[in-house]
C-alpha angles and dihedrals in degrees: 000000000000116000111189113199112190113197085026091117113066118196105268095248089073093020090083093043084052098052106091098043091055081053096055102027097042106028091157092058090040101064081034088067092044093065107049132077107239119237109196129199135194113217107160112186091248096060100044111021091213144081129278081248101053086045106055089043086058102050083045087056089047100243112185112198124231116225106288099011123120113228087251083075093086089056086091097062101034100053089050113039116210153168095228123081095209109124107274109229113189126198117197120204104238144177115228127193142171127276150173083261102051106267130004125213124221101189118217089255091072100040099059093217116184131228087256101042087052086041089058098046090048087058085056094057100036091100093039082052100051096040090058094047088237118137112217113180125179113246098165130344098268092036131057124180112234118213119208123210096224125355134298146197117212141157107219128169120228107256090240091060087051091048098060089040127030132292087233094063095056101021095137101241094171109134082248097063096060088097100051081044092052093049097043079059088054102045092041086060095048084044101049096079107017121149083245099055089039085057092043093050091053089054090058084251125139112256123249106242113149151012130233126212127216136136122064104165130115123246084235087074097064100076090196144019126258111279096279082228092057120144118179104194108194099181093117096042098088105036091057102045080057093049086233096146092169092050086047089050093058091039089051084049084051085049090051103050088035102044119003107033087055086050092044083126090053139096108205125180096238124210106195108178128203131184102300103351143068133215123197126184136177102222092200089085123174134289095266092038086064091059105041112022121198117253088257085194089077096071090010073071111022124113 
């Protein structure tokens, strides 16, 4: 089994603070992290454009690169599987704001937009569409597939990373993206007072009001599928993106009644994620390793 934790890898300044209360408050992942030989990677926001997480889940898929693209790329293709090897453009509905920093990003899954109220706002846009020559197809409610009509190179960030920065940092400004500029204008005006943002509003619910590009990549770039036994567990992510570290050390005592303690007999492969790197383990360990487990604070802390 592979349990992701996202969140699960606090900078090193609090890391040490937070020990002993893994220790205490998480025993099973504790001795989990005793027995396995840490793998750390490196993965800062300005070389991937997109999350640990992402990134991880795209090394895991076996995404190899092309020349000048970032790594966030394969999120396209493998977010939506296919039989075709055309590059795999994704728009998510979004809600932007403003914000100190310019512009703030809500992502979908944090909007709970339904299939009509994405329908609707599809039949909005349907002239704007047509009128830019970009294709835009539903795929899911939060997610639509953008066709070019005629291709295209562009650098996009993956909506999560924006969400936890700022939309000005990664805002595309390449000569190529004016159309895709020209048409979110278009759509944030039809949107601004749609039926379906008036309703939302009333229900005390962030308007749907753009969409934000990102992916680009072929399926033919991931060599291999997600481990089949994959959980992701996001209890921590927020909390320490928030820096709310007594707020993480109830949610990692949640993850130990709900998850750990119930695989005890287990030996998972862990994926634990921090700001801008990744740590994977395999908890089986060796013979020796049982007996004797390492001290895991010293990397769990190191800088």
């Amino acid at each position: 089994m592979h349990i992701v934790i996202p969140g699960a890898l606090p900078e090193p300044e609090v890391a040490a603070e937070l020990a002993p209360h893994l220790a205490q408050r998480a025993p099973t992942l504790a001795r989990w992290l005793g027995l396995g030989t840490p793998k750390t990677a490196a993965c800062p926001a300005s070389d991937a454009w997109c999350t640990p997480l992402e990134h991880w889940q795209l090394r895991a898929s076996g995404f190899t690169p092309a020349q000048d693209e970032h790594i966030s790329a394969g999120l396209g293709p493998l977010r939506l599987p296919g039989a075709d090897d055309e590059p795999v453009w994704l728009a998510e509905l979004i809600h932007m704001a403003p914000s100190r920093d310019g512009a703030a990003l809500l992502p979908a899954d944090t909007l709970a937009i339904t299939a009509e109220q994405s329908a609707a706002l599809m039949e909005a846009a349907r002239e704007l569409i047509a009128d830019s020559g970009i294709g835009l197809t539903p795929d899911t409610p939060d997610t639509w597939r953008v066709h070019w009509p005629e291709p295209v190179r562009l650098a996009c960030a993956s909506p999560a990373l924006v969400a936890v920065s700022a939309v000005n940092d990664w805002w595309p400004q390449d000569p190529a993206a004016r159309p895709w500029r020209r048409l979110i204008n278009g759509l944030q005006m039809a949107w601004y007072d749609h039926p379906v943002n008036q309703q939302r509003q009333s229900q005390g619910l962030a308007p749907v009001n753009s969409l934000w590009l990102y992916g680009g990549a072929r399926r033919s770039q991931l060599s291999r599928p997600l481990p089949d036994d994959l959980r992701i567990e996001t209890a921590l992510q927020a909390h320490a993106a928030a820096q709310d570290w007594g707020g993480w050390i109830e949610a990692l005592a949640d993850l130990e009644r709900r998850c750990f303690a119930p695989l005890a007999g287990a030996a998972p492969t862990l994926v634990l994620t921090g700001r801008e790197r990744t740590v994977e383990l395999d908890a089986r360990g060796g013979w020796l390793r049982r007996l004797r487990p390492h001290d895991w604070r010293r990397w769990w802390c190191a800088r």
